[in-house]
DOZATOR-916325 format. One record per residue (C-alpha): residue in one letter; residue number from 0; x, y, z. Coordinates in steps of 0.05 Angstrom, whole numbers. Example, Ala and Ser with C-alpha at 12.3 -4.5 7.8 and 13.67 -1.06 7.14 Angstrom:
<nodes>
+------+------+--------+--------+--------+
! resn ! resi !     xx !     yy !     zz !
+------+------+--------+--------+--------+
!    A !    0 !    246 !    -90 !    156 !
!    S !    1 !    273 !    -21 !    143 !
+------+------+--------+--------+--------+
</nodes>
This chain:
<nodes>
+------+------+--------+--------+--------+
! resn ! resi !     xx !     yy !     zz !
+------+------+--------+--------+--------+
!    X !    0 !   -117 !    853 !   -235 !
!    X !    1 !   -148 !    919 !   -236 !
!    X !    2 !   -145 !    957 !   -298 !
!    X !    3 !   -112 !   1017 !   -275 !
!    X !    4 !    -45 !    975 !   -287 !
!    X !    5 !    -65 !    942 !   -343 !
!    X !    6 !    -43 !    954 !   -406 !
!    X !    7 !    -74 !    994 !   -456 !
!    X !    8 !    -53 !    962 !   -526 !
!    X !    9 !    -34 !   1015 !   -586 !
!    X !   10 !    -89 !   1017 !   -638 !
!    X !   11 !   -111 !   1072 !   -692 !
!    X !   12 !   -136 !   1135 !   -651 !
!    X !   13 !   -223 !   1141 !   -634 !
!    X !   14 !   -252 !   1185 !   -685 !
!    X !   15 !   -302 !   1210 !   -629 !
!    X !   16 !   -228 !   1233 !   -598 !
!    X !   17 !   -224 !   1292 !   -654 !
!    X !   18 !   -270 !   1338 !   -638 !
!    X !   19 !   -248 !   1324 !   -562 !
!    X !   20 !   -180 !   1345 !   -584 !
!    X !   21 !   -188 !   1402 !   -635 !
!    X !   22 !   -195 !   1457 !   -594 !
!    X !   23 !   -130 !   1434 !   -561 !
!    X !   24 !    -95 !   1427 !   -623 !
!    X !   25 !   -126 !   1505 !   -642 !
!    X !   26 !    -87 !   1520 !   -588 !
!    X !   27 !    -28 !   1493 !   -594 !
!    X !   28 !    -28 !   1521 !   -667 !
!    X !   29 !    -20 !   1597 !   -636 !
!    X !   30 !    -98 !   1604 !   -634 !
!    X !   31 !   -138 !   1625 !   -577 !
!    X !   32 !   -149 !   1567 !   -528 !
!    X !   33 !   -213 !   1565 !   -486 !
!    X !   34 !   -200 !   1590 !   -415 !
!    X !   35 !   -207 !   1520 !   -381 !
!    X !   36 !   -154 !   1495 !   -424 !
!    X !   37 !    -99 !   1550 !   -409 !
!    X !   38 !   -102 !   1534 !   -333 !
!    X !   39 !    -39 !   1490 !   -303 !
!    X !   40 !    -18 !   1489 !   -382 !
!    X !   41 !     47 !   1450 !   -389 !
!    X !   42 !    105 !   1472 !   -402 !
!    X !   43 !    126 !   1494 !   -481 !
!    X !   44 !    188 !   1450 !   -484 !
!    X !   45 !    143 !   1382 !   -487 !
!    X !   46 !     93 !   1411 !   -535 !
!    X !   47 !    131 !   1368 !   -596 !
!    X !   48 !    123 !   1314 !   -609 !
!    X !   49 !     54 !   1331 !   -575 !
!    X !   50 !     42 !   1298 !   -518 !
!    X !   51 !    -15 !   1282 !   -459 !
!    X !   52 !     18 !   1282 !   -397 !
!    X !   53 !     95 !   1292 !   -366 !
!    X !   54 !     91 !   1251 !   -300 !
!    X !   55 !    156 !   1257 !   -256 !
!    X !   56 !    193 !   1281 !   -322 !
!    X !   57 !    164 !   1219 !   -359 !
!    X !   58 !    129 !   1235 !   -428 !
!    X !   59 !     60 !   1202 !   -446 !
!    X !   60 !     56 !   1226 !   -511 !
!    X !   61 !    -12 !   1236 !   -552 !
!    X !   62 !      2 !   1188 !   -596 !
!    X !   63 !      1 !   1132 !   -547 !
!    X !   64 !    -57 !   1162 !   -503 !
!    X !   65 !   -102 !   1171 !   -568 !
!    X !   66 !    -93 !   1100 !   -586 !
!    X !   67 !   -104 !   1079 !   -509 !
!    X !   68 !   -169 !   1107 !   -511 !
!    X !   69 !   -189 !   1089 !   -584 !
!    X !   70 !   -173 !   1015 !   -555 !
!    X !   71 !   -214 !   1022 !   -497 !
!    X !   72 !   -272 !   1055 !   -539 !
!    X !   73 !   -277 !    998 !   -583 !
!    X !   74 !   -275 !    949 !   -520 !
!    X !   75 !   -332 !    981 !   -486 !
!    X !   76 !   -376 !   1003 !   -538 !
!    X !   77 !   -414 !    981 !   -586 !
!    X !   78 !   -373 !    992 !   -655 !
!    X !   79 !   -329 !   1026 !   -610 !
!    X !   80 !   -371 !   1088 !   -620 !
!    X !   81 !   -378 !   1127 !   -549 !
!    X !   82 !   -451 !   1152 !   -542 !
!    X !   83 !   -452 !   1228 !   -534 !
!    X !   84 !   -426 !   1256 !   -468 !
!    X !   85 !   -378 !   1204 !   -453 !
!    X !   86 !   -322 !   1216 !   -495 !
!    X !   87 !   -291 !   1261 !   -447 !
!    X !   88 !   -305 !   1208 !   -384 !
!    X !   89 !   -277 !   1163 !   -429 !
!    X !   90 !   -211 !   1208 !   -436 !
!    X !   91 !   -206 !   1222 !   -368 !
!    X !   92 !   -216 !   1158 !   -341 !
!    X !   93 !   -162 !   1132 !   -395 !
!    X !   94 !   -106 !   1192 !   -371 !
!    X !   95 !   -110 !   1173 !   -305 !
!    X !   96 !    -97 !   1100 !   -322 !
!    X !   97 !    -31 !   1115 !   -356 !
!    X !   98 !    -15 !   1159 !   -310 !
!    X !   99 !    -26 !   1110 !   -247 !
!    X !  100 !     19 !   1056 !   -287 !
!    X !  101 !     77 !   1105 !   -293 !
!    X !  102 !     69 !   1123 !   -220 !
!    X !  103 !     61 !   1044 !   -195 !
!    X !  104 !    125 !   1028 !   -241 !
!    X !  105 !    174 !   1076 !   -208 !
!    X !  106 !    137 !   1048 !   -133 !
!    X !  107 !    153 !    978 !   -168 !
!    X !  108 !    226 !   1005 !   -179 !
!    X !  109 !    223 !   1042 !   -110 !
!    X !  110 !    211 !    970 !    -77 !
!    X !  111 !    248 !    930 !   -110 !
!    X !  112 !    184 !    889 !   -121 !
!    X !  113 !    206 !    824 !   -175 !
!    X !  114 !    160 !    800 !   -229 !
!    X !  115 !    153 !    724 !   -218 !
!    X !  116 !    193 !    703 !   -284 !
!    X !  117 !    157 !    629 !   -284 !
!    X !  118 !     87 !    663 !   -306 !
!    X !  119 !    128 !    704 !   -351 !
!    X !  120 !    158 !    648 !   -379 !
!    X !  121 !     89 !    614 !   -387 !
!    X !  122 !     54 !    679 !   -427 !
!    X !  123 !    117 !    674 !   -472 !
!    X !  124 !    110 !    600 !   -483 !
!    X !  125 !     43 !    606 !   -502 !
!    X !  126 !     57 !    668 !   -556 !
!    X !  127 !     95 !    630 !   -583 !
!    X !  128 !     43 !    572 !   -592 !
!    X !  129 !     -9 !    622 !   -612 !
!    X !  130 !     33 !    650 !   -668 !
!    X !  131 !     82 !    595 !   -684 !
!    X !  132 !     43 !    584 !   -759 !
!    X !  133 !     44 !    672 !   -772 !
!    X !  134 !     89 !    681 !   -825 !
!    X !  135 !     98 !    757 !   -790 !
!    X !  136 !    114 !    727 !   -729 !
!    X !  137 !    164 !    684 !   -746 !
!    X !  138 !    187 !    757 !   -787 !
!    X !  139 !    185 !    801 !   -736 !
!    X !  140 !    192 !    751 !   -670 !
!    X !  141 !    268 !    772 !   -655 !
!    X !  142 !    245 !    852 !   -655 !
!    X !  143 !    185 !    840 !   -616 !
!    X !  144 !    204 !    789 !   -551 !
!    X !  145 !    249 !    841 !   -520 !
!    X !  146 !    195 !    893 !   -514 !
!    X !  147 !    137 !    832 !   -502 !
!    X !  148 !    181 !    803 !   -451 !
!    X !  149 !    189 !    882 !   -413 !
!    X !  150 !    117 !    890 !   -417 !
!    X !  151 !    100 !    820 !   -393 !
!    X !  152 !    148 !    833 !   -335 !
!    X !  153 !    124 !    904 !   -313 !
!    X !  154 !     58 !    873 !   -309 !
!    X !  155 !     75 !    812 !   -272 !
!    X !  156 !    114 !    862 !   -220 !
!    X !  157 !     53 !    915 !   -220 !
!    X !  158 !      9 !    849 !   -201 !
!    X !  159 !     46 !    836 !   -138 !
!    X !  160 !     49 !    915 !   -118 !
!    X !  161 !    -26 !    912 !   -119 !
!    X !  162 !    -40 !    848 !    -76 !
!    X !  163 !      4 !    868 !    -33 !
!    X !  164 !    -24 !    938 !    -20 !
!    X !  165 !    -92 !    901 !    -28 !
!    X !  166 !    -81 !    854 !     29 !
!    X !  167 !   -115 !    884 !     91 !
!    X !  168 !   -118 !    847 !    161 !
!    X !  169 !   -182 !    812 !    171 !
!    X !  170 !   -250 !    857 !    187 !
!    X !  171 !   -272 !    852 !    261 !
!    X !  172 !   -329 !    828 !    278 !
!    X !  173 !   -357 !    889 !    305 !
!    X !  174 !   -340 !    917 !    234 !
!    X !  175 !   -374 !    862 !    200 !
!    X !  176 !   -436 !    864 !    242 !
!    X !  177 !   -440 !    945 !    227 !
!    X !  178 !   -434 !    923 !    145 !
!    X !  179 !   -492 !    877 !    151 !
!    X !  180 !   -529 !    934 !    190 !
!    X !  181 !   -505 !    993 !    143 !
!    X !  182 !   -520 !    949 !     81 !
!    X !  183 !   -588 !    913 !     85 !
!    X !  184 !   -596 !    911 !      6 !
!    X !  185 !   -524 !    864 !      3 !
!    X !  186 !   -569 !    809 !     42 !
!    X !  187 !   -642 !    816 !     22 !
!    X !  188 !   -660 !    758 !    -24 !
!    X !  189 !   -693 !    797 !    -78 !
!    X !  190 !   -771 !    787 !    -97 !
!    X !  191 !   -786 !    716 !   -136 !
!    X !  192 !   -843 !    696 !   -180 !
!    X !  193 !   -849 !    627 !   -195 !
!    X !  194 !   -880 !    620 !   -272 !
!    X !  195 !   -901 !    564 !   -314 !
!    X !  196 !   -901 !    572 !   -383 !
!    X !  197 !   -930 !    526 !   -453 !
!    X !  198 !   -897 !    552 !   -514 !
!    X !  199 !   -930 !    540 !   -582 !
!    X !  200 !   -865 !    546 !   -622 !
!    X !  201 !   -861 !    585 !   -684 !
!    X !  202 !   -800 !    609 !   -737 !
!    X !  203 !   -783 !    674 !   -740 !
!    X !  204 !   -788 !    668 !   -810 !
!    X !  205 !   -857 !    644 !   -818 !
!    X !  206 !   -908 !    681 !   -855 !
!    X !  207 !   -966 !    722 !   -821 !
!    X !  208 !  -1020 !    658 !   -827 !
!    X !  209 !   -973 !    611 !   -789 !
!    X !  210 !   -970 !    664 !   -732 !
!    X !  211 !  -1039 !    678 !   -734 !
!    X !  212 !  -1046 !    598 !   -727 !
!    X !  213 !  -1006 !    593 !   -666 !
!    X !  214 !  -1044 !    654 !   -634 !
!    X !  215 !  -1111 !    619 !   -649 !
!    X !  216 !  -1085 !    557 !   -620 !
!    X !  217 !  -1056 !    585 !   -560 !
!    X !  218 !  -1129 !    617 !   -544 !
!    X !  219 !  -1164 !    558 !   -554 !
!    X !  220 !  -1106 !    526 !   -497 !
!    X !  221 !  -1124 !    587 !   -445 !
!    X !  222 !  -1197 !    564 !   -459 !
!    X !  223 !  -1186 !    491 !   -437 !
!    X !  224 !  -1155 !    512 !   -384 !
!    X !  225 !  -1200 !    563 !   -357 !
!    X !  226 !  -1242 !    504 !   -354 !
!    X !  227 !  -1198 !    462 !   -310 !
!    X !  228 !  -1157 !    432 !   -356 !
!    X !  229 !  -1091 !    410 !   -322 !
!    X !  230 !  -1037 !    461 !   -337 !
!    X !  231 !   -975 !    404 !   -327 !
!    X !  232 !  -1011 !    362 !   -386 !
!    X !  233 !  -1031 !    410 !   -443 !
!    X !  234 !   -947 !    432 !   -428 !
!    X !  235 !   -926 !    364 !   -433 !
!    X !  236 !   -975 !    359 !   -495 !
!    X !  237 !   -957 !    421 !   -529 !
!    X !  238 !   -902 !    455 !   -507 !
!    X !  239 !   -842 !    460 !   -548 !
!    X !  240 !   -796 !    495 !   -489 !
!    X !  241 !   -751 !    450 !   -454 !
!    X !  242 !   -794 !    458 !   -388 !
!    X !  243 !   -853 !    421 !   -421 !
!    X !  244 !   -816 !    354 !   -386 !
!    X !  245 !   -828 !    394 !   -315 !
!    X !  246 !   -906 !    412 !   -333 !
!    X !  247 !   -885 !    476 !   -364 !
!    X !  248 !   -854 !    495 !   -295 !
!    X !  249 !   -802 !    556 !   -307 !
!    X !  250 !   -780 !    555 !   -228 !
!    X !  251 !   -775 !    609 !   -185 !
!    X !  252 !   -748 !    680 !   -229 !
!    X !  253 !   -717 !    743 !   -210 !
!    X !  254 !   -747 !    803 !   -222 !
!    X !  255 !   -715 !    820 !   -287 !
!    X !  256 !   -702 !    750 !   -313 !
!    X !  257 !   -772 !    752 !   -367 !
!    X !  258 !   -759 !    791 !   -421 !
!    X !  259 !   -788 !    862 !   -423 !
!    X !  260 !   -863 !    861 !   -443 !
!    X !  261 !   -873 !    787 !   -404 !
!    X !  262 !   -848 !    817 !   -341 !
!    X !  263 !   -901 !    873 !   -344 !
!    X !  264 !   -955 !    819 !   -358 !
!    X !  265 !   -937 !    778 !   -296 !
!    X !  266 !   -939 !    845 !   -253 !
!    X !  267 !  -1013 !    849 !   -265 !
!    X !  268 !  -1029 !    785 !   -257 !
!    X !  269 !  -1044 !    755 !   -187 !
!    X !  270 !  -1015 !    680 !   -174 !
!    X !  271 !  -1063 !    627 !   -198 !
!    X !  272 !  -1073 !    675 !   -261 !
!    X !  273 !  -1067 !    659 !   -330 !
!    X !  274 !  -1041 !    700 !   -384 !
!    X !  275 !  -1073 !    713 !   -464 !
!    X !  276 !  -1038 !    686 !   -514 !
!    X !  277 !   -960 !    724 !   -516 !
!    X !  278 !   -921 !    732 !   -577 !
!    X !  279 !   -859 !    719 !   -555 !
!    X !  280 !   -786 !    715 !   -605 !
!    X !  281 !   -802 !    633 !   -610 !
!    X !  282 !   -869 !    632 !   -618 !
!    X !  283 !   -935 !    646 !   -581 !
!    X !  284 !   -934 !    632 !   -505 !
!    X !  285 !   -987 !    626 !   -446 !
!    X !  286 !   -964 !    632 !   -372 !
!    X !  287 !   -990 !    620 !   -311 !
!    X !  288 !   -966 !    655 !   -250 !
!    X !  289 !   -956 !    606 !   -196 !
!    X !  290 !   -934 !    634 !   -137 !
!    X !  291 !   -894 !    684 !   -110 !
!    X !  292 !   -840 !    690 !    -66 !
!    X !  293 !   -823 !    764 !    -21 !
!    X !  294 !   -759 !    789 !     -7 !
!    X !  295 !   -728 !    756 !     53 !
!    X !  296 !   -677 !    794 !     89 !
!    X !  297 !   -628 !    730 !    109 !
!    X !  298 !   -607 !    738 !    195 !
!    X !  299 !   -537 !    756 !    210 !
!    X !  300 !   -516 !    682 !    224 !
!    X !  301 !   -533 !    656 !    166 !
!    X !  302 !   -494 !    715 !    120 !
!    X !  303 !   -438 !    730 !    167 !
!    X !  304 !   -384 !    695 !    127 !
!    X !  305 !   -407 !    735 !     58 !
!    X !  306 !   -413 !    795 !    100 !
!    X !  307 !   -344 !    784 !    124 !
!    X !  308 !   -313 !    772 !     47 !
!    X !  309 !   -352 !    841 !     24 !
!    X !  310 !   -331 !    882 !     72 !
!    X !  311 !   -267 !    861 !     64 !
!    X !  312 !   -258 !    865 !    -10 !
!    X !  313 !   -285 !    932 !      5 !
!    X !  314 !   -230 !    943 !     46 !
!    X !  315 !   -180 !    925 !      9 !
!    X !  316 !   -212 !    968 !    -60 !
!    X !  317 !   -204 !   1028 !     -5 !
!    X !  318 !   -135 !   1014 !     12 !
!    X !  319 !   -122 !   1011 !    -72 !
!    X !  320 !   -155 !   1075 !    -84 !
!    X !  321 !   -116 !   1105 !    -21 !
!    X !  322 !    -50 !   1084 !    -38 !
!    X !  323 !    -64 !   1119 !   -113 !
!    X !  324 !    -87 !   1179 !    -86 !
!    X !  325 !    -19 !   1191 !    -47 !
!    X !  326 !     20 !   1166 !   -100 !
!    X !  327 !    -11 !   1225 !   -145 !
!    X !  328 !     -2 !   1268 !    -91 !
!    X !  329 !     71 !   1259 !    -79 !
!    X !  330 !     84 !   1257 !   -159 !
!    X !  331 !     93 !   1324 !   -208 !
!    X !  332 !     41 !   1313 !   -258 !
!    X !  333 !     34 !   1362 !   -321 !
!    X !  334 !    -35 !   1348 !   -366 !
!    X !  335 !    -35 !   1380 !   -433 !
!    X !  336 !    -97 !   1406 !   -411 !
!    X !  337 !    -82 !   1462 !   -481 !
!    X !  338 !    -88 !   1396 !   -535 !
!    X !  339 !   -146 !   1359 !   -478 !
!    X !  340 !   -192 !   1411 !   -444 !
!    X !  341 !   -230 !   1353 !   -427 !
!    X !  342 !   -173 !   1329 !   -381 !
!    X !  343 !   -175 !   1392 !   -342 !
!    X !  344 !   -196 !   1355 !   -280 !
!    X !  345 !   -145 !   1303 !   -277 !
!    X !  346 !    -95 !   1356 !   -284 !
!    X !  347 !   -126 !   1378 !   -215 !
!    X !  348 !   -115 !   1309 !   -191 !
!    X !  349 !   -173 !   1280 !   -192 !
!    X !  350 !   -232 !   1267 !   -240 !
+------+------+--------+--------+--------+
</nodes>
């Protein structure tokens, strides 16, 4: 289900959201607010409890928009820290979600669109298994299942709105034929290198000498084989990566599949190649580039069906994005933009 309906659960608020929000709050205080933040500012009578947005005379207040986005911080980042520059994306993009799910529940209401109460059921059921052994559960179930069970059934009901706004009659095939034209990238096998590899493992942990071992080791292998010694037995002989039972044979990669540093090393070499010895995390390594394989850019028969299935997912992404857009046109939306500058965009509608 796309996430614009999901919900947002209620967490402690980002710190990275404070200095987002203090020259709001300056504002709201009786100081002077910055000039972007005083355009479309919302009306006095909604300024406490302080809130984010009044949609259709609904309140989003800031409490539950500054835990929305603290939740979705520490989902998509690491430590739930937002690197600097997208705290304000982040606030925008998080706005217009609650937003959207106030606007799809009164379409849900407007339609008389039903959650299906079996897959309600079920998500109950298995709370209930989840938590049966929480001592706070069993505390608190009686207060909680009403407002569980409401939530469980707007989302259920908010499902159904979206596949059936997402479900778009079949692409012709004139359509599909200009996709596969207007998108040659979607069906262009990508560049592939076939490499063979012997690994002389080694543990993380092992002191300089043991490393220096392996490195000495691995350069006396590249000198047998500069020789002619046979690449599939010294693997079978030496190799402590699972490929040593296939001759050391890695298959055929994507560019992008060797970790940085080896990939570099196999673009200047030429196939037949060998490598020097490579420190890799496991140990030392020595490859041999095999062969390689150029892009192919598959014929219309043979991709037709996938170019049928992307074009219409496509399609049917539009129609969501569509049917948003006139929903938030129709609607009367107020953003605090006075406690958010950063939100002065989706006050304009869009982001």
């Amino acid at each position: 289900m796309n996430t614009t309906v999901r919900r947002l659960p209620l967490l402690l608020c980002a710190a990275a959201l404070t200095l987002a929000t203090q020259a709001g709050t300056a504002a709201e205080s009786g100081k002077p607010a910055p000039a972007a933040a005083s355009a479309g500012a919302p009306a006095s009578h909604h300024s406490s409890p302080p809130f984010m947005a009044v949609v259709n005379g609904k309140v989003i207040s800031s409490a539950e928009f500054e835990a929305a986005a603290s939740e979705t911080a520490r989902q998509k980042f690491y430590h739930g820290t937002p690197p600097e520059g997208a705290v304000e994306q982040l606030m925008r993009d998080v706005s217009d979600q609650l937003i959207h799910r106030v606007l799809l529940l009164e379409e849900v209401a407007r339609r008389g669109v039903k959650p299906d109460t079996k897959a309600v059921e079920a998500r109950l059921k298995q709370y209930e298994e989840r938590y049966a052994t929480s001592p706070r559960w069993q505390q608190e179930r009686e207060a909680i299942l009403p407002s569980l069970r409401e939530r469980l059934e707007q989302d259920s009901a908010l499902a159904i709105l979206e596949a059936e706004v997402r479900r778009v009659s079949p692409p012709s095939e004139d359509k599909v034929r200009g996709y596969y034209k207007a998108n040659p990238d979607k069906f262009t096998e990508p560049e592939k290198m076939r490499v063979s590899m012997i690994l002389l493992e080694v543990d993380p942990s092992s002191p300089t000498a043991v490393w220096d071992a392996a490195e000495e080791e691995a350069a006396k292998l590249v000198k047998r084989l500069s020789e002619g010694a046979d690449f599939a037995e010294l693997a079978k002989a030496h190799s402590a990566d699972e490929s040593a039972d296939k001759g050391g044979d890695l298959g055929y990669l994507h560019r992008g599949m060797l970790p940085d540093g080896i990939q570099e090393k196999i673009d200047a070499m030429k196939p037949g190649e060998l490598s020097p010895p490579t420190r890799v995390l496991q140990g030392y390594a020595v490859f041999r580039y095999e062969a390689r394989q150029a892009p192919k850019h598959h014929d219309f028969a043979t991709v037709r069906n996938r170019a049928s299935d992307l074009l219409a997912r496509d399609m049917a992404d539009q129609a969501w994005t569509d049917f948003l857009a006139r929903l938030r046109k129709k609607a009367k939306v107020e953003v605090n933009v006075q406690r958010y500058p950063a939100l002065a965009a989706t006050a304009a509608g869009g982001r």
